[in-house]
PABARO-297341 format. One record per residue (C-alpha): chain; residue number from 1; x, y, z; residue in three letters. Coordinates in nm, 3 decimals, decimal comma. Last residue first. Layout:
BEGIN
+-------+-----+---------+---------+---------+-----+
: chain :   n :      px :      py :      pz : res :
+-------+-----+---------+---------+---------+-----+
:     A : NUM :       X :       Y :       Z : Ala :
...
+-------+-----+---------+---------+---------+-----+
//
This chain:
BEGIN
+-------+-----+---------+---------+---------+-----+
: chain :   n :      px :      py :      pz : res :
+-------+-----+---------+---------+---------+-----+
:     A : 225 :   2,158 :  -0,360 :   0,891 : Unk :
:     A : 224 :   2,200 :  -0,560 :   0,564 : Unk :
:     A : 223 :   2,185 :  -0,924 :   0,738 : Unk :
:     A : 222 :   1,845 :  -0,800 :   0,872 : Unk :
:     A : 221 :   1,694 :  -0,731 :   0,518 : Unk :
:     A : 220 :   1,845 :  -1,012 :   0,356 : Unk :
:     A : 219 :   1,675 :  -1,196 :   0,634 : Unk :
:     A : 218 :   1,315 :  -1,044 :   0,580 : Unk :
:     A : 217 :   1,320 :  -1,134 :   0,172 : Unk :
:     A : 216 :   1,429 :  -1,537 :   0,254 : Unk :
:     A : 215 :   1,151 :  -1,534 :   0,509 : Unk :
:     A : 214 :   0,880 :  -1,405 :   0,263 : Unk :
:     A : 213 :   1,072 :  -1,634 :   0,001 : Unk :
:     A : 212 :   1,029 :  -1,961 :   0,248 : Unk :
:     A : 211 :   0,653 :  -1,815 :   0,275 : Unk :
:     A : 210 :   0,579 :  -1,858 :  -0,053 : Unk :
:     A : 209 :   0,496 :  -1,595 :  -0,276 : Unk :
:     A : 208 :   0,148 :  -1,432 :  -0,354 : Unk :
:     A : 207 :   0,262 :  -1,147 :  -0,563 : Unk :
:     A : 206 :   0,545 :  -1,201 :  -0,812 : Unk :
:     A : 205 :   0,366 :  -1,290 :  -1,114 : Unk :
:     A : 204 :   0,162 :  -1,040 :  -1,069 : Unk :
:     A : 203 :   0,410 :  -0,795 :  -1,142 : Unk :
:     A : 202 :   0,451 :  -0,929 :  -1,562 : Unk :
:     A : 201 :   0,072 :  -0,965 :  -1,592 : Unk :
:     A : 200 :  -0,012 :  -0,604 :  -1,415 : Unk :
:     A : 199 :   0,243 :  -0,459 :  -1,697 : Unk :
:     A : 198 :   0,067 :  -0,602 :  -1,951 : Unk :
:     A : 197 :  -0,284 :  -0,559 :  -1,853 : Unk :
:     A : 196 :  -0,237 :  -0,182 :  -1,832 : Unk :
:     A : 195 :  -0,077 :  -0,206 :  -2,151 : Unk :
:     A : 194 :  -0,389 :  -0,360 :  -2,300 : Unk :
:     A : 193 :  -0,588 :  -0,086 :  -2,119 : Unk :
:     A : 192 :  -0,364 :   0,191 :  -2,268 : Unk :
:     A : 191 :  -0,126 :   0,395 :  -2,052 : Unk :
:     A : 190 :  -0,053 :   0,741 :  -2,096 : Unk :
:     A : 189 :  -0,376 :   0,861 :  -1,991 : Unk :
:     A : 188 :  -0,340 :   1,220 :  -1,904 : Unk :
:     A : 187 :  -0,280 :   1,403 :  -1,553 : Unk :
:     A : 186 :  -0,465 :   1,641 :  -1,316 : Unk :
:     A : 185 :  -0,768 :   1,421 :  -1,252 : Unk :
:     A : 184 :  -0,553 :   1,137 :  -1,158 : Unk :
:     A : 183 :  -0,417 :   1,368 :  -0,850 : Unk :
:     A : 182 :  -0,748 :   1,501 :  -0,743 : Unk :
:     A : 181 :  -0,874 :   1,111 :  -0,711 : Unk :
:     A : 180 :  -0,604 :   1,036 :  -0,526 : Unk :
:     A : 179 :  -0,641 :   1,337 :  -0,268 : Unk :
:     A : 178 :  -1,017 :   1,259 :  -0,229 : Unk :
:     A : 177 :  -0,963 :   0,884 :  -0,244 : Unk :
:     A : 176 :  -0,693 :   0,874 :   0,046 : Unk :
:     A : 175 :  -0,819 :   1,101 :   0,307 : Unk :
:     A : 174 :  -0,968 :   0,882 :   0,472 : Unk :
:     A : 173 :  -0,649 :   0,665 :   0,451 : Unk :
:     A : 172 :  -0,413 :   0,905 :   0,656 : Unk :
:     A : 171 :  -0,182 :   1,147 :   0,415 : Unk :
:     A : 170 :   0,120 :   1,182 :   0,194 : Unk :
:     A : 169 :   0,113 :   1,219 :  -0,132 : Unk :
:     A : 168 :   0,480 :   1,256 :  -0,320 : Unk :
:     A : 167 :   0,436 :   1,464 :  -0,660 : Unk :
:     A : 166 :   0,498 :   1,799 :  -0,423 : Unk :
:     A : 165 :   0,819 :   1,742 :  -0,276 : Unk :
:     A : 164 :   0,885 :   1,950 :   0,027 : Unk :
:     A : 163 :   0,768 :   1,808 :   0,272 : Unk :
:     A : 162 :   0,767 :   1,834 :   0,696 : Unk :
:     A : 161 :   0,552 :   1,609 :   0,898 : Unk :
:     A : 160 :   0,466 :   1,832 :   1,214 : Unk :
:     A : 159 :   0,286 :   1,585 :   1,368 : Unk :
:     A : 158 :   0,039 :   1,341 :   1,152 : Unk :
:     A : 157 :  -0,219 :   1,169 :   1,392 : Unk :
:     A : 156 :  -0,288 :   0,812 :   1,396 : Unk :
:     A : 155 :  -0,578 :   0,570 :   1,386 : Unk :
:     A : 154 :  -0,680 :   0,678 :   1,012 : Unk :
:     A : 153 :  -0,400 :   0,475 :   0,922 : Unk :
:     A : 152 :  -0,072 :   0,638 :   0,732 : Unk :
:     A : 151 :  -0,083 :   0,610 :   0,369 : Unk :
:     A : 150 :   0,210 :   0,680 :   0,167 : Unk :
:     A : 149 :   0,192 :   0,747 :  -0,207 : Unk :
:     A : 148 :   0,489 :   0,788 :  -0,439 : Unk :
:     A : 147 :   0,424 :   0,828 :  -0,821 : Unk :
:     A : 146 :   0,600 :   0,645 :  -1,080 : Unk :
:     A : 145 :   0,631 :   0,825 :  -1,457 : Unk :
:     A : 144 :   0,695 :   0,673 :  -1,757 : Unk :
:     A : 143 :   0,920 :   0,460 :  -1,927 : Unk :
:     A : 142 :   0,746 :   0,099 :  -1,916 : Unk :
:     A : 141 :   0,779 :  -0,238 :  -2,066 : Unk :
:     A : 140 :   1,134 :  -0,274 :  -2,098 : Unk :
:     A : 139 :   1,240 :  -0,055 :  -1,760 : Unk :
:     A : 138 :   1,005 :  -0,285 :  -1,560 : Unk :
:     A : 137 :   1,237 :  -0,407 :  -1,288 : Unk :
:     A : 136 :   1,459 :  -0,090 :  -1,353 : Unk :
:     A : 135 :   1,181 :   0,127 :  -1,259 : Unk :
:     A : 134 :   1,077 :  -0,134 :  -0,972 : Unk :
:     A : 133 :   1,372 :  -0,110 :  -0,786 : Unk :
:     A : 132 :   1,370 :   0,270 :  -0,825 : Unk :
:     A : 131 :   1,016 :   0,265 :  -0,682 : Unk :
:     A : 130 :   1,083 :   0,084 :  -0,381 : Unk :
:     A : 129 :   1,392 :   0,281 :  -0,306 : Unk :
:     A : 128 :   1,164 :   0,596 :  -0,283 : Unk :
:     A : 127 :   0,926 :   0,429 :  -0,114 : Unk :
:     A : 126 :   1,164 :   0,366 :   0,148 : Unk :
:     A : 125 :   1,262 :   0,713 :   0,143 : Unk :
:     A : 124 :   0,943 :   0,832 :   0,156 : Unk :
:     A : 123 :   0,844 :   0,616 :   0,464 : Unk :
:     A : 122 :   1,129 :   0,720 :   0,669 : Unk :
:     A : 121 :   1,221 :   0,414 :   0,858 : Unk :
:     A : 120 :   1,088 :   0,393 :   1,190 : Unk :
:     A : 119 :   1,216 :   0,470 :   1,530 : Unk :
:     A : 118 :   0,938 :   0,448 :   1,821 : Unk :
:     A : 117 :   0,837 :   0,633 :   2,118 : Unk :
:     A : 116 :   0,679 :   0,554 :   2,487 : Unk :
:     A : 115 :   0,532 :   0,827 :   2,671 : Unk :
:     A : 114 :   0,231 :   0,629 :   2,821 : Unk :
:     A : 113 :   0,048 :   0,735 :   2,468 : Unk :
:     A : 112 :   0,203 :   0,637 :   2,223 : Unk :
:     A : 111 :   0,470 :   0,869 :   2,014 : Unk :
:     A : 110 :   0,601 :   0,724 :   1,673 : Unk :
:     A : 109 :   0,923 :   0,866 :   1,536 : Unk :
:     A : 108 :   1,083 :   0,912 :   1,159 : Unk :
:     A : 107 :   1,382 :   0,795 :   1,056 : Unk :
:     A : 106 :   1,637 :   0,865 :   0,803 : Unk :
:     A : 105 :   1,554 :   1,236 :   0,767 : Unk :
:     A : 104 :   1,509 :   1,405 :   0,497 : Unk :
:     A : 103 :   1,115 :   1,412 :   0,409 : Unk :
:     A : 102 :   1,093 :   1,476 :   0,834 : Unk :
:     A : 101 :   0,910 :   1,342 :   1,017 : Unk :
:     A : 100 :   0,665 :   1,282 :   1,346 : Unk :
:     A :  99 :   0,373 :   1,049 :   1,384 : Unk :
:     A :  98 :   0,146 :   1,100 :   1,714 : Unk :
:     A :  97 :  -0,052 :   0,737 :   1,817 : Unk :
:     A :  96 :  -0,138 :   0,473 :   1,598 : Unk :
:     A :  95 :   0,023 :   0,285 :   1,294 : Unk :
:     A :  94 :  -0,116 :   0,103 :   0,950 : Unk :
:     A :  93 :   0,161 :   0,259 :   0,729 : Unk :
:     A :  92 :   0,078 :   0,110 :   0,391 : Unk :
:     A :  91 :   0,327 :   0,239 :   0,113 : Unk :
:     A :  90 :   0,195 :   0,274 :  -0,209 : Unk :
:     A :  89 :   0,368 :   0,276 :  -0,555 : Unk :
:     A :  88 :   0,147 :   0,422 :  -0,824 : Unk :
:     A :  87 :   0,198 :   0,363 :  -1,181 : Unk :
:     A :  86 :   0,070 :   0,579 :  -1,431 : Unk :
:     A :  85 :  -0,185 :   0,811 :  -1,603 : Unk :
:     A :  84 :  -0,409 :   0,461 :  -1,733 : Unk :
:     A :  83 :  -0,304 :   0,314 :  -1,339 : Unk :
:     A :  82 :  -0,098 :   0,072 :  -1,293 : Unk :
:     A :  81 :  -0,170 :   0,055 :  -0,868 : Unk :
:     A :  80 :   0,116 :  -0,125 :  -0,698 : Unk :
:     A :  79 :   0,044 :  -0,231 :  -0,301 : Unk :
:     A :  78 :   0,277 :  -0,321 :  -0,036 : Unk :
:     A :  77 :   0,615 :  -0,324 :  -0,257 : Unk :
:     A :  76 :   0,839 :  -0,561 :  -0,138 : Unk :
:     A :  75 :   1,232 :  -0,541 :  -0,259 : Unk :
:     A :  74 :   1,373 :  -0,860 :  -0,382 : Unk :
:     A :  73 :   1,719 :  -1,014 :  -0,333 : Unk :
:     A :  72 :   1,935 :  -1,123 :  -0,670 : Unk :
:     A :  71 :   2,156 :  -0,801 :  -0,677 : Unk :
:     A :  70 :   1,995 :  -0,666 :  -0,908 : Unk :
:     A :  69 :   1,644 :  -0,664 :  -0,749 : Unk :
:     A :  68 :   1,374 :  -0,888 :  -0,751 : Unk :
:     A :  67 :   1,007 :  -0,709 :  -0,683 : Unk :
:     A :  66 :   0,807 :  -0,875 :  -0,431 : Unk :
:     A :  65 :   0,455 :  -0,771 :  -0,455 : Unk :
:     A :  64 :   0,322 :  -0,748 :  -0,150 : Unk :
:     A :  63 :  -0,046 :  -0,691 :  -0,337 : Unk :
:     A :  62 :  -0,122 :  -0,605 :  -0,679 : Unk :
:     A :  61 :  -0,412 :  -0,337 :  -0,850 : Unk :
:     A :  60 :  -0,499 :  -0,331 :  -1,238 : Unk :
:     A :  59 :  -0,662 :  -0,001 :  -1,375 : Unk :
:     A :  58 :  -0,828 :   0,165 :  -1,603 : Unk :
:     A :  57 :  -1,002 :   0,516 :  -1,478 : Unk :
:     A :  56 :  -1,197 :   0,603 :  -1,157 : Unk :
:     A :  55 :  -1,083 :   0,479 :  -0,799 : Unk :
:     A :  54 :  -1,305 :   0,258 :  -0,639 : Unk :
:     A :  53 :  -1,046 :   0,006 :  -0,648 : Unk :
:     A :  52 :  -0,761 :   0,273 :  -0,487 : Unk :
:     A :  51 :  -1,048 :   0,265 :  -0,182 : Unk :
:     A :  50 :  -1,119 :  -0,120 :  -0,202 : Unk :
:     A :  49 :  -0,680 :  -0,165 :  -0,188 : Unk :
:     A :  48 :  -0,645 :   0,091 :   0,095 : Unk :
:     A :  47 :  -0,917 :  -0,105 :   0,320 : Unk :
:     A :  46 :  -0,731 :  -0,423 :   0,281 : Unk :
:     A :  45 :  -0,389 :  -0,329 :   0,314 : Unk :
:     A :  44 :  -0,550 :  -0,161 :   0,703 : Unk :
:     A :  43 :  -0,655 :  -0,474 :   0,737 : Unk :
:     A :  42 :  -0,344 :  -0,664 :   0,683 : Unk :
:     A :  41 :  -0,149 :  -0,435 :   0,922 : Unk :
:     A :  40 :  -0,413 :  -0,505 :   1,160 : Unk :
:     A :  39 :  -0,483 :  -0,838 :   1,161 : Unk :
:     A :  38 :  -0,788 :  -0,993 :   1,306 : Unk :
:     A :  37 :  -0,973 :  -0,868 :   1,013 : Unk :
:     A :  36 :  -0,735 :  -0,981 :   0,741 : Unk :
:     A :  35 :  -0,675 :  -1,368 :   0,947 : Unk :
:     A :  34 :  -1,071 :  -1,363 :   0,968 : Unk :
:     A :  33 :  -1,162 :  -1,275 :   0,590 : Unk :
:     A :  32 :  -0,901 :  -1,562 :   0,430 : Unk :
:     A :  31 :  -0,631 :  -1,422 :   0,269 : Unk :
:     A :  30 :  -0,583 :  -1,592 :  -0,098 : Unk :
:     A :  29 :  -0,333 :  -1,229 :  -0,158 : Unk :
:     A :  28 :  -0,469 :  -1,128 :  -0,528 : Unk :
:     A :  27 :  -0,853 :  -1,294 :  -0,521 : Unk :
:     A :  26 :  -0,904 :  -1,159 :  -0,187 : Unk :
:     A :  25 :  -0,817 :  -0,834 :  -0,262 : Unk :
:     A :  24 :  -1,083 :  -0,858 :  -0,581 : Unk :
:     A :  23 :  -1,334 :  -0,744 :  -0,319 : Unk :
:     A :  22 :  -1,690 :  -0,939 :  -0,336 : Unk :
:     A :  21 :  -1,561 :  -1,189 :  -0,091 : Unk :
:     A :  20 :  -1,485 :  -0,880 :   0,125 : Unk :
:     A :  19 :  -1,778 :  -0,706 :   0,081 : Unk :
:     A :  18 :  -2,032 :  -1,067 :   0,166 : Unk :
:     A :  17 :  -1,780 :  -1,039 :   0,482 : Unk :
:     A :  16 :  -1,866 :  -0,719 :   0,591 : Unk :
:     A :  15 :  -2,233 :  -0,741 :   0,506 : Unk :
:     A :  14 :  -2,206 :  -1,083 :   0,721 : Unk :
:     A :  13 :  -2,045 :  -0,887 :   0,978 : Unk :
:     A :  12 :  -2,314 :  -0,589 :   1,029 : Unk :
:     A :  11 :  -2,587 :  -0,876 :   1,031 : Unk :
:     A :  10 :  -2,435 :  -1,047 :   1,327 : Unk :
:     A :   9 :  -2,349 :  -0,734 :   1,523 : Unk :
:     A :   8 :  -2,709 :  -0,620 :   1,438 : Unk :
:     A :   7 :  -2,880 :  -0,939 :   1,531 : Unk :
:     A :   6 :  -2,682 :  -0,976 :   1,847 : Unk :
:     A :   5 :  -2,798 :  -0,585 :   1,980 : Unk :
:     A :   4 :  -3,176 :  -0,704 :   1,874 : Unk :
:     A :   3 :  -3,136 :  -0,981 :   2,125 : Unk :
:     A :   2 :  -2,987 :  -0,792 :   2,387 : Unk :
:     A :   1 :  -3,275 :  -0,537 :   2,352 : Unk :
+-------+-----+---------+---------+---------+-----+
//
């Protein structure tokens, strides 16, 4: 029985792994498959990029892409989907545990079990700054419209989360393809394949950074609060 047990666990993680290689994830962010499974936050990047892949329609997908901003410091987006009806700005919440929010307030709170509670930023509003950022990073190549998505882990619970914006989706990532793929359905192409492929050429180039930018990014962040 034990033996049987091992050859399951074994064959369930080389499927898992022969899916990752196959993913074009790896290709954009170079992770290797233990430091994305032994990561959460990275994981949870992972499993929202092979859902938005699956996605019908043209499309090109990057990964913390750090977008420069006016002021010479960069804003990072987790994952940009240039879509054929748009680009998509997703925010990757991979958290646990009761979420709480409000679309106007500042911060939002996490409740573990135990009691214990944590600030965050609100996710739409971060988004929100995200996407202006990257409307005036690609304002020659692209005057359409950016839709906000924020994915919450399926680990979590969404309390009381109150909206009233109705182009912002908002949900835990199994819920992600249905409510994606609803949303596409609804709107026209407006971007052609080779303009796809323009715009994912210009973003790209800021995926993948060093980690002397990655710590450059975080400190202008701290020295602003």
């Amino acid at each position: 029985m034990l033996y049987f047990v091992m050859i399951l666990i074994i064959s369930y993680f080389c499927f898992d792994i022969y899916k990752y290689n196959k993913c074009k994830y790896k290709i954009e962010t170079n992770n290797k498959y233990v430091k994305v499974r032994l990561n959460k936050g990275l994981f949870g990047e992972y499993l929202t990029y092979r859902i938005l892949e699956s996605l019908s329609g043209y499309k090109k997908i990057t990964v913390n892409t750090y977008i420069p901003k006016k002021n010479g410091e960069t804003t990072e987006i987790d994952l940009i989907c240039v879509h054929e009806t748009g680009i998509y700005c997703i925010e990757s919440k991979n958290y646990s545990g009761w979420i709480f929010g409000d679309e106007k307030s500042q911060y939002w709170t996490q409740s573990l079990k135990g009691g214990m509670k944590n600030r965050f930023f609100n996710p739409i509003m971060q988004n929100e700054g995200h996407i202006k950022h990257l409307k005036e990073f690609l304002s020659e190549d692209y005057s359409g419209e950016y839709y906000s998505v924020i994915v919450f882990s399926q680990r979590c619970e969404l309390k009381k989360i109150k909206m009233n914006s109705k182009d912002i989706l908002l949900m835990r990532r199994p819920f992600l393809k249905r409510r994606m793929s609803r949303a596409i359905a609804k709107r026209n192409q407006v971007l052609s394949d080779s303009k796809v492929d323009l715009i994912y050429d210009k973003l790209v180039q800021y995926s993948g950074v060093s980690e002397e930018e990655k710590l450059q990014h975080i400190t202008n962040i701290k020295r602003r609060k």
